[in-house]
BAZAZA-727133 format. One record per residue (C-alpha): residue in three letters; x, y, z; residue number from 1. Coordinates in pm, whole numbers, padded with zeros to 5 digits. Example, Ala and Ser with C-alpha at 12.3 -4.5 7.8 and 13.67 -1.06 7.14 Angstrom:
<atoms>
+------+--------+--------+--------+------+
! resn !      u !      v !      w ! resi !
+------+--------+--------+--------+------+
!  ALA !  01230 ! -00450 !  00780 !    1 !
!  SER !  01367 ! -00106 !  00714 !    2 !
+------+--------+--------+--------+------+
</atoms>
This chain:
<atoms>
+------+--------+--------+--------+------+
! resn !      u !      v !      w ! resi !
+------+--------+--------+--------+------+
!  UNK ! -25853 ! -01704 ! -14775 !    1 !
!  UNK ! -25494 ! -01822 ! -14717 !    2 !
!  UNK ! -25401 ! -01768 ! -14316 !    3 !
!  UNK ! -25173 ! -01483 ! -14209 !    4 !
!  UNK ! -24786 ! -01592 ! -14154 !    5 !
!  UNK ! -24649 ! -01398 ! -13868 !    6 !
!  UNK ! -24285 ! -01248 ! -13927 !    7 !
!  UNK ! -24054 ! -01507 ! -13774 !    8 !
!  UNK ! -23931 ! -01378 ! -13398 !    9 !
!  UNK ! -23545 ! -01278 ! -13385 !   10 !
!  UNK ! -23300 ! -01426 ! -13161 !   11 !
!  UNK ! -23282 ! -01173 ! -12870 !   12 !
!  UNK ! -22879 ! -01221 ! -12940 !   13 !
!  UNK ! -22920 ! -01110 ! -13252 !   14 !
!  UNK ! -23128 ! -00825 ! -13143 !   15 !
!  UNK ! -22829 ! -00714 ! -12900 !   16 !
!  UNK ! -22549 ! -00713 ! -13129 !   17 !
!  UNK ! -22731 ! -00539 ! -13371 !   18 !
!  UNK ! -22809 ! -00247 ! -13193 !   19 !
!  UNK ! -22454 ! -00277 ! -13041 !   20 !
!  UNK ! -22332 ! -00274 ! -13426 !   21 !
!  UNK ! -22528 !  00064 ! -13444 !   22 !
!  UNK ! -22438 !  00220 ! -13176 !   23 !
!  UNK ! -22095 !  00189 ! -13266 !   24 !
!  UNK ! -22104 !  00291 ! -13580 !   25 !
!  UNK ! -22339 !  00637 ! -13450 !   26 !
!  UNK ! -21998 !  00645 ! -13180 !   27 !
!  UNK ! -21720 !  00613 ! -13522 !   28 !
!  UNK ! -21925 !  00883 ! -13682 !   29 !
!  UNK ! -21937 !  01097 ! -13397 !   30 !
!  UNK ! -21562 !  01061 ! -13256 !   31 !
!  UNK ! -21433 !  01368 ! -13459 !   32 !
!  UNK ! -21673 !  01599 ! -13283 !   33 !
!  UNK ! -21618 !  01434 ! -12954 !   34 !
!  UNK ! -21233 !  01469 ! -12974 !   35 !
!  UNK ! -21300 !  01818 ! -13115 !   36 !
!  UNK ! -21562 !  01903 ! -12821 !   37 !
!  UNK ! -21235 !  01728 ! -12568 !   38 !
!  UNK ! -20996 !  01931 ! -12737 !   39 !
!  UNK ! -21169 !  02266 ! -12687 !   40 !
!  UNK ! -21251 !  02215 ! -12288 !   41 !
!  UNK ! -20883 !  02140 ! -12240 !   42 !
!  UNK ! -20768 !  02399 ! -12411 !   43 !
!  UNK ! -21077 !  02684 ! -12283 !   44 !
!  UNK ! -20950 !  02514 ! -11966 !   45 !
!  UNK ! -20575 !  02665 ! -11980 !   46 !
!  UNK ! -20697 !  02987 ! -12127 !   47 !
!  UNK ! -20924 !  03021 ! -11808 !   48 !
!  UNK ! -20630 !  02962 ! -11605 !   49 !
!  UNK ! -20409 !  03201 ! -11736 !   50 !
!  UNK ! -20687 !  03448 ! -11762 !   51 !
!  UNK ! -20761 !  03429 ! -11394 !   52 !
!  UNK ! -20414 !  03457 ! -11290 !   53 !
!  UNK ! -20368 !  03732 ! -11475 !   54 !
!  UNK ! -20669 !  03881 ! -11299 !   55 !
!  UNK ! -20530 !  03812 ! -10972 !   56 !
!  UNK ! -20221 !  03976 ! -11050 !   57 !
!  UNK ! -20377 !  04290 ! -11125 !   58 !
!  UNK ! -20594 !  04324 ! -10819 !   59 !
!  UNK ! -20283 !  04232 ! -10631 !   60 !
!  UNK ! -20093 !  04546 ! -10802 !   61 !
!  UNK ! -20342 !  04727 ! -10662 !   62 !
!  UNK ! -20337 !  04591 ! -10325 !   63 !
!  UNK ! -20662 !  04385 ! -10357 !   64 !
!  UNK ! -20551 !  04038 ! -10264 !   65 !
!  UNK ! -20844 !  03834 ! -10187 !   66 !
!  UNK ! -21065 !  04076 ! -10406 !   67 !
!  UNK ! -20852 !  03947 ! -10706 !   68 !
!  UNK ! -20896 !  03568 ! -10563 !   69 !
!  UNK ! -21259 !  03564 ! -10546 !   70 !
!  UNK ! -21277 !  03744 ! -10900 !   71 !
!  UNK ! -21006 !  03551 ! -11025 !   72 !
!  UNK ! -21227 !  03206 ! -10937 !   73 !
!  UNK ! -21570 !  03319 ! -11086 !   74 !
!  UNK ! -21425 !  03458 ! -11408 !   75 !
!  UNK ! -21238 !  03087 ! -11443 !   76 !
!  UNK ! -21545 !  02866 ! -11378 !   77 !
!  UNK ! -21770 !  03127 ! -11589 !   78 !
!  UNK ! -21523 !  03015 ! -11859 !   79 !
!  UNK ! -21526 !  02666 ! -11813 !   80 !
!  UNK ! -21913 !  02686 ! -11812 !   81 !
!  UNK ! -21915 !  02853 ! -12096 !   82 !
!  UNK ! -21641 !  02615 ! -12255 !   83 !
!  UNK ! -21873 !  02342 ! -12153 !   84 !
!  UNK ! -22169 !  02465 ! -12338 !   85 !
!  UNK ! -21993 !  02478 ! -12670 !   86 !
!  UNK ! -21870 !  02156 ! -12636 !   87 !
!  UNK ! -22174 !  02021 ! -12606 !   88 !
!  UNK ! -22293 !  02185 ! -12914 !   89 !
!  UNK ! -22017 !  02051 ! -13124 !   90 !
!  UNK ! -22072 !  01723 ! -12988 !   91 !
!  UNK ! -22456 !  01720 ! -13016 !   92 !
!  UNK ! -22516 !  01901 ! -13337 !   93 !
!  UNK ! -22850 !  01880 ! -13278 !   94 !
!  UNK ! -22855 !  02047 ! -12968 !   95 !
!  UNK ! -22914 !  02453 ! -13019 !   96 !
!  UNK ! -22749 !  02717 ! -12758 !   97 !
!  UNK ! -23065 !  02836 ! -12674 !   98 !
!  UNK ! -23224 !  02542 ! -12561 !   99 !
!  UNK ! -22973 !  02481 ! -12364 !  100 !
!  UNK ! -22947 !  02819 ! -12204 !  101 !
!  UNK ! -23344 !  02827 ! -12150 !  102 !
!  UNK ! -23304 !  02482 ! -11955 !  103 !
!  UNK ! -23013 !  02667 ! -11784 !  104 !
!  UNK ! -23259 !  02932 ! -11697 !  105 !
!  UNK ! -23494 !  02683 ! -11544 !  106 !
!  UNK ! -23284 !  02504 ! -11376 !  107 !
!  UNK ! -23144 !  02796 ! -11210 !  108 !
!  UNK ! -23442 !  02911 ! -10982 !  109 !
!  UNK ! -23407 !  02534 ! -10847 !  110 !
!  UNK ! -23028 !  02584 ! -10804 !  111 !
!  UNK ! -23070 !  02946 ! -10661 !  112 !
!  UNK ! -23331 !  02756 ! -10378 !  113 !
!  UNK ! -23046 !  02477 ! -10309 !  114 !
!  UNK ! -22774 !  02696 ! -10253 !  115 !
!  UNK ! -22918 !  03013 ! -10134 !  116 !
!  UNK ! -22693 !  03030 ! -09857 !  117 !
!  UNK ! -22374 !  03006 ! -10038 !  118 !
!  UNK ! -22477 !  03251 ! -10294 !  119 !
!  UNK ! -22555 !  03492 ! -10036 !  120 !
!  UNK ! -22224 !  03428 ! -09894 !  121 !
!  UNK ! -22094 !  03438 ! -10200 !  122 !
!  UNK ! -22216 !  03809 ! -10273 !  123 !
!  UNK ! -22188 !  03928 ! -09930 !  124 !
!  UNK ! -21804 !  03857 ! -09965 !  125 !
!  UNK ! -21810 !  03989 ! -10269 !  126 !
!  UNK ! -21928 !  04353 ! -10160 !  127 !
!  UNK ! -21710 !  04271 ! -09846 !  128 !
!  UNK ! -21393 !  04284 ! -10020 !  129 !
!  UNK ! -21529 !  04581 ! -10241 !  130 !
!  UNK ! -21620 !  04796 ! -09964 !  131 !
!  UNK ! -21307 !  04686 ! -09735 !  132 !
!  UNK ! -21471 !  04797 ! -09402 !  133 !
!  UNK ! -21173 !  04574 ! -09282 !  134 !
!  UNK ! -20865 !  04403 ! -09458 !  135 !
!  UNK ! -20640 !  04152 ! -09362 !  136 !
!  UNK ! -20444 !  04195 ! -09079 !  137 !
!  UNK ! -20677 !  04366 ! -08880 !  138 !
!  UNK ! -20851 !  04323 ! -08549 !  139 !
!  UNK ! -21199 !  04285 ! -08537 !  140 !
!  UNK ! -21495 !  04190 ! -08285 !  141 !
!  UNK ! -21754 !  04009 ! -08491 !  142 !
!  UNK ! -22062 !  03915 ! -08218 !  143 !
!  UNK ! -21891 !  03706 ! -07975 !  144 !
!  UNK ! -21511 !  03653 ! -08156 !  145 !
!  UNK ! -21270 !  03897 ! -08151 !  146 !
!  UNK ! -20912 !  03826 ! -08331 !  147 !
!  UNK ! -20722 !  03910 ! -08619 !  148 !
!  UNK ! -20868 !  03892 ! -09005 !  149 !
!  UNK ! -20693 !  03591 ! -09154 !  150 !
!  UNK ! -20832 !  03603 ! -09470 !  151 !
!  UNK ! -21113 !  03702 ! -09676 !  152 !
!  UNK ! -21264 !  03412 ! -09921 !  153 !
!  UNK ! -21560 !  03396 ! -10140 !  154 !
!  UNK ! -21797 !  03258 ! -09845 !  155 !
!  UNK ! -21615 !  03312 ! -09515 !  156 !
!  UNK ! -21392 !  03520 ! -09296 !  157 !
!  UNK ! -21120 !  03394 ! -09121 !  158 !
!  UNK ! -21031 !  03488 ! -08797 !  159 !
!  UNK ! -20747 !  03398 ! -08553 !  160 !
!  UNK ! -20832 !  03473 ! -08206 !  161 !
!  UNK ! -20588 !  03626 ! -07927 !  162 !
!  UNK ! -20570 !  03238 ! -07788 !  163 !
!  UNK ! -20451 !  03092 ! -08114 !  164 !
!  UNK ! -20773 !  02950 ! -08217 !  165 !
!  UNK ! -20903 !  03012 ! -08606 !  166 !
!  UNK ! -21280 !  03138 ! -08610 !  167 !
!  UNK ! -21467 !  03046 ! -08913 !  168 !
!  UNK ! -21760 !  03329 ! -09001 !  169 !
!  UNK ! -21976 !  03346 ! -09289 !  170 !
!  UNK ! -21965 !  03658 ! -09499 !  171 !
!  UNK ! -22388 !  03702 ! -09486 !  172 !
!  UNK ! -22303 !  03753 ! -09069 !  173 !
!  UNK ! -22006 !  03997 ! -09074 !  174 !
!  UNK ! -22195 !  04177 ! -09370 !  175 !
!  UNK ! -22559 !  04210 ! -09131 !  176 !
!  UNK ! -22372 !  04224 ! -08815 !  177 !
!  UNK ! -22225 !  04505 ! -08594 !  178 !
!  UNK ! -21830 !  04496 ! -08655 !  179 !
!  UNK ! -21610 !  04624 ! -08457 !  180 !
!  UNK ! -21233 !  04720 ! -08598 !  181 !
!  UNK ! -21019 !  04811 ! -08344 !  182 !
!  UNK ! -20739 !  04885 ! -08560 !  183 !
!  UNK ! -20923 !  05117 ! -08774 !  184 !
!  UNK ! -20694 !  05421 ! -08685 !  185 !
!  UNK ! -20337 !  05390 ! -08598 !  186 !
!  UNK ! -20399 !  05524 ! -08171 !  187 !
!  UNK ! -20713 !  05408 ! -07931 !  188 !
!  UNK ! -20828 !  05497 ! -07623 !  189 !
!  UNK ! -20760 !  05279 ! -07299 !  190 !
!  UNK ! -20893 !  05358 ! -06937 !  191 !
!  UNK ! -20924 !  05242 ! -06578 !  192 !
!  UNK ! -21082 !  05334 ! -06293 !  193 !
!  UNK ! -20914 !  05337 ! -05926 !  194 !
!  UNK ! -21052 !  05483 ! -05576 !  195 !
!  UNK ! -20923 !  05680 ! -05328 !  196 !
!  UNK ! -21024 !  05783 ! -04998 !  197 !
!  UNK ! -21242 !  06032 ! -04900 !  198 !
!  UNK ! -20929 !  06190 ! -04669 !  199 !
!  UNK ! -20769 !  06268 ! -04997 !  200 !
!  UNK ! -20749 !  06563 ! -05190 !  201 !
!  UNK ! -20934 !  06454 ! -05533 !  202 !
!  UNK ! -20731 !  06734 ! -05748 !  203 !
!  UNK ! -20415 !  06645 ! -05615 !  204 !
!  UNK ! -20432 !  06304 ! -05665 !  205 !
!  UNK ! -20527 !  06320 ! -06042 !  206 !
!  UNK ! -20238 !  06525 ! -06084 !  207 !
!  UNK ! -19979 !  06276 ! -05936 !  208 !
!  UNK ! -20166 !  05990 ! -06133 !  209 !
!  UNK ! -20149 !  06200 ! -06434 !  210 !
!  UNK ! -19785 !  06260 ! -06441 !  211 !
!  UNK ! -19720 !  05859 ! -06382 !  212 !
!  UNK ! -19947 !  05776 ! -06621 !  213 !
!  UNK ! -19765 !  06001 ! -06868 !  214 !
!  UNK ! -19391 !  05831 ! -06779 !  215 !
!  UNK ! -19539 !  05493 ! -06873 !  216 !
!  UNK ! -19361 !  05326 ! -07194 !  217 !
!  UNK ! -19618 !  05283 ! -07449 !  218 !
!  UNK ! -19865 !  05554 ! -07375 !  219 !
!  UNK ! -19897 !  05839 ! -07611 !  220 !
!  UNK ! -19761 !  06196 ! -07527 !  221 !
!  UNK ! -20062 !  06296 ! -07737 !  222 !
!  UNK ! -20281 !  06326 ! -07664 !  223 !
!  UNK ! -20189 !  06328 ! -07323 !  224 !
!  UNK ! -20353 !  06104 ! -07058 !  225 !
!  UNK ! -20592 !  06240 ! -06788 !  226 !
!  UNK ! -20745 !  06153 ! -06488 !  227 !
!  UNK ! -21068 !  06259 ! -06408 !  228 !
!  UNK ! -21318 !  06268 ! -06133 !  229 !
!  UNK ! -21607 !  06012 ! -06214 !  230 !
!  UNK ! -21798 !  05940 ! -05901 !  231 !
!  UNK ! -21851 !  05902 ! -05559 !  232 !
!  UNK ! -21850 !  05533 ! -05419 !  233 !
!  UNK ! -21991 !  05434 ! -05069 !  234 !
!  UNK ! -21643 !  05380 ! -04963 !  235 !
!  UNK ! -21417 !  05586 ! -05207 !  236 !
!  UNK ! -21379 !  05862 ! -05433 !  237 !
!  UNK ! -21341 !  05687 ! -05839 !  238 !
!  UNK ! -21091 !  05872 ! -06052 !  239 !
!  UNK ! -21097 !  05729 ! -06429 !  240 !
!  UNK ! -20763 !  05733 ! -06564 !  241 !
!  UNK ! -20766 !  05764 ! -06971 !  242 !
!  UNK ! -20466 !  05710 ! -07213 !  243 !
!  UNK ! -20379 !  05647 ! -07555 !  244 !
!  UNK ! -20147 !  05366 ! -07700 !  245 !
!  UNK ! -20126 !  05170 ! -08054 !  246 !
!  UNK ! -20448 !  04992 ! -08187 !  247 !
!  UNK ! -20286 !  04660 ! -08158 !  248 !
!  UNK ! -20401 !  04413 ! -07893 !  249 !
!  UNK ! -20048 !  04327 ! -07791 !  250 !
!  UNK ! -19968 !  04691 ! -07760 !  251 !
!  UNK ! -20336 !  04768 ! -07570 !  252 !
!  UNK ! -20303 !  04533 ! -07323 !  253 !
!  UNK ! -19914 !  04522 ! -07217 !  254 !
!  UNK ! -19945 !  04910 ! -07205 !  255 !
!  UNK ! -20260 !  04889 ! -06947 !  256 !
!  UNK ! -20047 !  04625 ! -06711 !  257 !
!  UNK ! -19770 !  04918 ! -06701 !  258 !
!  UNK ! -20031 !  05168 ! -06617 !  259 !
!  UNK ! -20187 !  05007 ! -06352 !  260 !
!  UNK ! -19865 !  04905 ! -06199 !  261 !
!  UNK ! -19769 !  05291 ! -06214 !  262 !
!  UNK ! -20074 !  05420 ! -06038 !  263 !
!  UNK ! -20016 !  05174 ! -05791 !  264 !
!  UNK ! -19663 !  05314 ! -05684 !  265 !
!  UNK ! -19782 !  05653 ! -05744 !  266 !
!  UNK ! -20024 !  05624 ! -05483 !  267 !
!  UNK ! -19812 !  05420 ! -05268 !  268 !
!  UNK ! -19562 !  05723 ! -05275 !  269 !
!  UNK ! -19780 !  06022 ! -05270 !  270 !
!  UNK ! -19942 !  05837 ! -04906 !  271 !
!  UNK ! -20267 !  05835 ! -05151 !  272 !
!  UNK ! -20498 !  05574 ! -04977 !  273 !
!  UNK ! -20655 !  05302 ! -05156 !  274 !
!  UNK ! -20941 !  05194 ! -04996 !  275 !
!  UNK ! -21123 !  04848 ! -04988 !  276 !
!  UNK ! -21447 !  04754 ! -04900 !  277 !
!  UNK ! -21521 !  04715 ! -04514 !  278 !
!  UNK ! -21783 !  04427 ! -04359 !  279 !
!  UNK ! -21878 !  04422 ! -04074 !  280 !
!  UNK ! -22052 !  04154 ! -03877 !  281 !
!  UNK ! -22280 !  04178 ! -03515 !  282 !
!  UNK ! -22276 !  03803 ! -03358 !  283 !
!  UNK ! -22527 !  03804 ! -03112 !  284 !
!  UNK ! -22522 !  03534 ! -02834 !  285 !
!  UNK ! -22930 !  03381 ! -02878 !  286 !
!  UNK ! -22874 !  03246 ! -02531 !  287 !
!  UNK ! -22867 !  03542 ! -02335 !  288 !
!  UNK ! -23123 !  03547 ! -02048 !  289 !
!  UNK ! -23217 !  03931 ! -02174 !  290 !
!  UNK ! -23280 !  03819 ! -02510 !  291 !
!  UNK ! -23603 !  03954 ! -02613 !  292 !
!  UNK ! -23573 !  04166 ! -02357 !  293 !
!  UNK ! -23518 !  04504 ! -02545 !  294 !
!  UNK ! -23471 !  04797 ! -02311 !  295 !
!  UNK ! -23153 !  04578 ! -02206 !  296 !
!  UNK ! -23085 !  04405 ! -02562 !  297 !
!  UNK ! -22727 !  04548 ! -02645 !  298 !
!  UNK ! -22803 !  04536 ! -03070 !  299 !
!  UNK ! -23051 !  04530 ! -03308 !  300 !
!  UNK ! -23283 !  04747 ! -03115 !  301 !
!  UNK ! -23206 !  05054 ! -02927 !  302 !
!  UNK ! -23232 !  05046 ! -02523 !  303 !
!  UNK ! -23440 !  05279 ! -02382 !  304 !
!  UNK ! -23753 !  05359 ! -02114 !  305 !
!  UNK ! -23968 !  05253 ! -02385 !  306 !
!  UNK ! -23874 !  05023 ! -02619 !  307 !
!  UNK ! -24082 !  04889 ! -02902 !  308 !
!  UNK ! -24267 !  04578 ! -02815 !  309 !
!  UNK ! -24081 !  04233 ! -02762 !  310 !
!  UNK ! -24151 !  03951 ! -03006 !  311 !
!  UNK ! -24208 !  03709 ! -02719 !  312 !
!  UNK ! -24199 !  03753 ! -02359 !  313 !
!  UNK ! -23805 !  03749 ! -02214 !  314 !
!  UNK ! -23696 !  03400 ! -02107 !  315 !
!  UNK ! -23632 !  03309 ! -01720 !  316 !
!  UNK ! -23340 !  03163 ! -01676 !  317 !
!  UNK ! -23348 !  02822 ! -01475 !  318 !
!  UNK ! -23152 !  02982 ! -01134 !  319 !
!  UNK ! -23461 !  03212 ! -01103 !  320 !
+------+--------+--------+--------+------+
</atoms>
């Protein structure tokens, strides 16, 4: 029995250049469908663009600026995606749409985990801009910020506050949070509250607040401001004074500064007292010789035949 000869070993070199030579002849045969798969992103990628514009203009006929942006951007990268997906199937003939969209569809609960928080910013800004409790330009008071709506994107709101500072808030807070919009309606309520003294007459003094209140510029003739009787202080008699100017801040606040100015003089001109809180402090000299000494102790206890009992005996001063 003749011995087994064992194939002779390649030169590793050799091995290399022919799977080089391969490759590139798998790359010549496939260029066509790679140029075609190039082609058809590019161009999927102008359609997309001239789709979403065209989007955005129509929601901004209608008045729906960043509605139309956020829209505008999802229906673009949906076709892109899309574009994507049948480029890789001309490329890869191989490859079948619906494997590709089953590994999409296992891939997505992953993705959905990773970016939770953006989607749910992403759909809370969504139903943010359909529902429009607020639109740009107004004033809000999200939690702790208060300021002006900037703008409305796909996972934020945009706030500039009354100091010039922007305010960055995700949509999933303003949508589960309290919001306050202050310009809502065109008018809103302002009010302060001032004291007079008892000596006054209560009636006639929210009359002659009432009328100066109603000369203020700013202040709406209706309806008409009132004062009103709110409550009996230790030292005073509280009138609230209630008026109504524009919703802006601007308007809100200058308008107050005139009012409070105006019951000032008003009271200063009707004699209308306005009290301030009294203190007032008992020194009492520890040194005394009758300290301790209550039936002639001039404060804290009262002097009498029979006072209540000392503390400690009275002191005997050093003469005696």
């Amino acid at each position: 029995m003749q011995p087994v000869t064992p194939p002779p070993v390649k030169n590793p070199v050799d091995l290399i250049v022919a799977k080089l030579h391969v490759a590139a002849n798998d790359f010549f045969l496939q260029s066509p469908n790679i140029l075609g798969g190039i082609v058809f992103v590019v161009i999927a990628w102008f359609a997309g663009k001239l789709i979403a514009r065209g989007v955005r203009k129509g929601f901004h006929h209608k008045g729906l600026v960043d509605l139309g942006g956020v829209i505008s951007s999802l229906v673009f990268g949906l076709i892109v995606a899309a574009a994507v997906m049948i480029a890789a199937v001309i490329v890869f003939p191989s490859v079948k749409p619906a494997t590709i969209i089953s590994s999409l569809g296992i891939g997505s609960v992953a993705i959905g985990f990773a970016f939770k928080d953006i989607l749910q910013n992403l759909l809370a800004g969504i139903l943010l801009l359909i529902n429009r409790p607020y639109r740009r330009g107004d004033q809000i008071v999200v939690k702790d910020f208060e300021g002006t709506v900037e703008h409305i994107q796909s996972r934020a709101t945009l706030i500039k506050t009354y100091d010039g500072r922007r305010v960055i808030i995700p949509n999933s807070d303003v949508y589960t949070s309290p919001v306050i919009v202050n310009t809502a309606f065109p008018t809103r309520r302002s009010q302060f509250d001032v004291g007079i003294g008892y000596g006054d007459d209560p009636e006639e003094a929210c009359r002659v607040f009432a009328e100066a209140v109603a000369k203020v510029e700013g202040v709406e003739a209706d309806p008409a401001p009132e004062v009103l009787p709110w409550g009996l202080a230790d030292s005073y008699v509280m009138l609230r004074a209630r008026w109504w100017t524009d919703s802006k801040r601007t308007n809100v606040a200058h308008t107050q500064a005139r009012v409070i100015l105006a019951l000032y003089k008003a009271a200063k001109e009707a004699a209308i007292d306005l009290p301030y809180p009294t203190t007032v402090m008992l020194f009492h000299d520890q040194s005394e010789a009758t300290d301790g000494d209550r039936s002639a102790q001039r404060e804290g206890w009262p002097a009498g035949a029979n006072p209540p009992a000392a503390r400690r005996p009275a002191r005997v001063s050093d003469d005696a």
